[in-house]
C-alpha positions in Angstrom: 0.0 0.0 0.0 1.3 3.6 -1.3 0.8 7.0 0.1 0.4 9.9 -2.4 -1.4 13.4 -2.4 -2.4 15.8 -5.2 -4.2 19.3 -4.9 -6.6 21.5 -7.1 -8.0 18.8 -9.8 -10.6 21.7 -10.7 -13.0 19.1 -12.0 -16.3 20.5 -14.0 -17.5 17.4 -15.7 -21.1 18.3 -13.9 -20.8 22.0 -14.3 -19.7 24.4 -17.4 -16.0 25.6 -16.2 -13.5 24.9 -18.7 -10.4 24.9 -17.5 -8.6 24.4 -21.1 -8.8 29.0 -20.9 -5.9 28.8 -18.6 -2.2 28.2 -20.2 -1.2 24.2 -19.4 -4.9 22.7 -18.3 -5.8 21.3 -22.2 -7.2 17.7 -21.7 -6.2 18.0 -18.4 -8.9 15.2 -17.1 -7.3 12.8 -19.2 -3.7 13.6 -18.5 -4.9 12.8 -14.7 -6.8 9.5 -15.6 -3.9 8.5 -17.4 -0.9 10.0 -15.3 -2.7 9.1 -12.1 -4.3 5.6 -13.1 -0.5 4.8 -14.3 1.0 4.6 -10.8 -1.6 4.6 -8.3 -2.8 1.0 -7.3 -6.4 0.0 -5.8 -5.0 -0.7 -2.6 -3.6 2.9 -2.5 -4.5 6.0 -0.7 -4.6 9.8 -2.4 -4.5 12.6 0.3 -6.6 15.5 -2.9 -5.6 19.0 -0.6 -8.8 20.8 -1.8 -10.8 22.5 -5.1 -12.1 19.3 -6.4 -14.3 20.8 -8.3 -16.5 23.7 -9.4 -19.7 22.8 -8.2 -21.5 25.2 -6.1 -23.9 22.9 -4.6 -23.2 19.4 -3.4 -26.0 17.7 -5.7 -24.0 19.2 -8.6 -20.6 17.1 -7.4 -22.3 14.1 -9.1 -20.4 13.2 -12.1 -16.8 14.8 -10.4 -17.1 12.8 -7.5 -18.2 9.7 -9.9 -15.2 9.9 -11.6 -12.9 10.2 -8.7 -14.7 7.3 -6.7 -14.8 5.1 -10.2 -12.1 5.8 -12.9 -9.2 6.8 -10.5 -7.7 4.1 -8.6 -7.3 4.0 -4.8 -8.7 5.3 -1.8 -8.7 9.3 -1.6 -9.3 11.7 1.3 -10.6 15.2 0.7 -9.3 18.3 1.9 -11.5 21.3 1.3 -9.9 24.3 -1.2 -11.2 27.9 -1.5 -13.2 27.0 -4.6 -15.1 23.9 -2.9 -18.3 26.0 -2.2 -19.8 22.4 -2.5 -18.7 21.4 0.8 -20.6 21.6 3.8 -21.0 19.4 7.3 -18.9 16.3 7.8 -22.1 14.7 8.7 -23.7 16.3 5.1 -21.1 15.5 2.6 -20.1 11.7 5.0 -24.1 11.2 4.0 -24.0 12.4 0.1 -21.1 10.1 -0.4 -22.6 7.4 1.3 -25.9 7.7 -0.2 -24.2 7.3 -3.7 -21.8 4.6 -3.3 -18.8 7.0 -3.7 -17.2 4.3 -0.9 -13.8 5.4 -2.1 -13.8 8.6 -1.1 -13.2 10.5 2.6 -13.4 13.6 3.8 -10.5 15.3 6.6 -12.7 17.9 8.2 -11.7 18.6 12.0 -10.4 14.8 11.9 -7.6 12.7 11.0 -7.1 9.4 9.4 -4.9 6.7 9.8 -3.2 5.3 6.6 -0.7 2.6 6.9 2.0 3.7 9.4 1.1 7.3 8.7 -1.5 9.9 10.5 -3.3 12.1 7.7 -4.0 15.7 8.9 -5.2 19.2 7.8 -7.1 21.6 7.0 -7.6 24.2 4.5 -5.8 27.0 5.5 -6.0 30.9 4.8 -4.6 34.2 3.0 -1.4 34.6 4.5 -2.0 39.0 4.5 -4.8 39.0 7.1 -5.7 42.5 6.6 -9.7 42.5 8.4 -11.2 41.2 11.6 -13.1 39.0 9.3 -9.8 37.4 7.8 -8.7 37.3 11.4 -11.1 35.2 12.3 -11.3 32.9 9.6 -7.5 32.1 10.2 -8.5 31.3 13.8 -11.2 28.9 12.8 -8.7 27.2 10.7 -5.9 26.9 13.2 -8.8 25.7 15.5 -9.5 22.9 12.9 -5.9 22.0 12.7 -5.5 21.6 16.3 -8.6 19.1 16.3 -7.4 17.3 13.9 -3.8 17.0 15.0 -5.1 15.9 18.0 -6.9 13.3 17.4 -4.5 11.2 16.1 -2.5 8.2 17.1 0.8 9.1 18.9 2.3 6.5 17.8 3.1 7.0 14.1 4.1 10.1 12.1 1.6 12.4 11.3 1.9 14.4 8.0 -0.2 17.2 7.2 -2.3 18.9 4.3 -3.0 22.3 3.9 -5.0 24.0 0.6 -3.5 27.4 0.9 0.2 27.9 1.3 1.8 28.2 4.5 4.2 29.8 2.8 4.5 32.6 -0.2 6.9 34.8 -1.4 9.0 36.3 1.7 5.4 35.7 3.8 4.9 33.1 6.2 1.7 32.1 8.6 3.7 31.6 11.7 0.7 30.6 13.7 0.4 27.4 11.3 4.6 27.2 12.1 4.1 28.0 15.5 1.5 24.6 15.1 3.3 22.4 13.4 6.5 22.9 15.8 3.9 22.5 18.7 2.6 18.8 17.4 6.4 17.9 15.7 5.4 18.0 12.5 8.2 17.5 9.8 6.3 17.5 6.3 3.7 19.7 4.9 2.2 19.7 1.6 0.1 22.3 0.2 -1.9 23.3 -3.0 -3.5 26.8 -4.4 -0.4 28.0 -6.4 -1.0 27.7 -10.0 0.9 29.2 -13.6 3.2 31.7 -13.3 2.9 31.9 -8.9 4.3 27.9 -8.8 7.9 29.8 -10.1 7.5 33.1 -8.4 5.8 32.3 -5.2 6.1 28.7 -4.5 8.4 27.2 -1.8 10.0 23.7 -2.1 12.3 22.6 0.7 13.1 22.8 4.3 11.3 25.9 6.2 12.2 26.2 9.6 12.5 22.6 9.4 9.7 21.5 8.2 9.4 19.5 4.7 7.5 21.8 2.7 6.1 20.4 -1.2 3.6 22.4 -3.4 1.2 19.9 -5.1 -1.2 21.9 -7.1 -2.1 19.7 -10.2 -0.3 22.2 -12.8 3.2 22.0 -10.5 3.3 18.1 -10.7 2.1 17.4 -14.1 -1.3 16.1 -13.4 0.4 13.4 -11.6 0.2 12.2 -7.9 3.5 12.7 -5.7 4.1 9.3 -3.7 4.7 9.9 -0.3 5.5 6.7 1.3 5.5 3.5 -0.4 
């Protein structure tokens, strides 16, 4: 059993979004059945850090969410991205999914999972300029959702975790997500958002304050899946 994550599929098989209009996303729903279909096995999991799709509504995830749960291999857990306007409860979407059949798909959502010898944690994250109360408090709610889900999980393995927005950008850092992360000992973090022309200019790809940072929006990795742990 593998371990790999991906961010930012920006599916809109149910819904009219194109995303062939932006430079590097032609065909890219085929380049991810293929690249993705090529490596990942059945028995694998796929950690997708948030915008799945462009649904607005969760009856409109449909067709996305039936092609996750039935052309791409493995198990996948969700994290929710700034352009999942779908998502709602944990109890709401846990009963959408189940009601389908989509039995190959998870949410993370104030929780964590266990995957092999691996804890799987996040949340989505936020702007790194808070420049209102209201961004203020929307960061707060999300390092509140970090904290639940970090600790909930089983001391005993490693716990990775899975942020949508970077922790990181530019010369900006969210040092309450750092201050976090150093808190739980958290030594890799991989993150989504960045897309085009940002991935070269804004992205960071290494050790930051020694933590493993990877950027794994679909555009940065090819449409392909990064293996974590094999």
């Amino acid at each position: 059993m593998s371990l790999f994550c991906i961010a930012d599929l920006h599916l809109s098989i149910g819904v009219d979004k194109p995303m062939d209009i932006f430079e590097g996303w032609d065909n890219h729903i085929e380049r991810l059945l293929n690249n993705w279909n090529s490596i990942v096995k059945d028995e694998d999991t796929v950690i997708v850090a948030g915008d799945i799709c462009w649904a607005l509504k969760l009856d409109e995830c449909y067709k996305d969410f039936e092609f996750i749960n039935n052309k791409l291999k493995g198990n996948k857990i969700f994290l929710k991205g700034n352009h999942d306007l779908w998502w709602g409860t944990k109890k709401k979407v846990d009963n959408y999914l189940e009601k389908n059949n989509f039995n190959k798909i998870k949410i993370l959502f104030n929780n964590s999972y266990k995957v092999g010898n691996y804890n799987i944690c996040g949340t989505r994250g936020w702007n790194l300029e808070v420049d209102s109360a209201e961004d203020e408090k929307v960061l707060n709610r999300e390092l509140g959702r970090l904290k639940l889900s970090l600790d909930s999980v089983d001391n005993d393995l490693e716990t990775i975790v899975f942020l949508h927005y970077p922790p990181v950008f530019g010369n900006q850092c969210c040092q309450e997500i750092f201050d976090i992360l150093h808190n739980y000992n958290i030594k890799k973090c991989y993150y989504g958002h960045l897309h085009g022309r940002k991935i070269t200019k804004y992205a960071f790809n290494g050790d930051y304050e020694d933590i493993k940072l990877k950027l794994i929006s679909s555009d940065s990795v090819a449409f392909t899946p990064v293996l974590i742990a094999k």
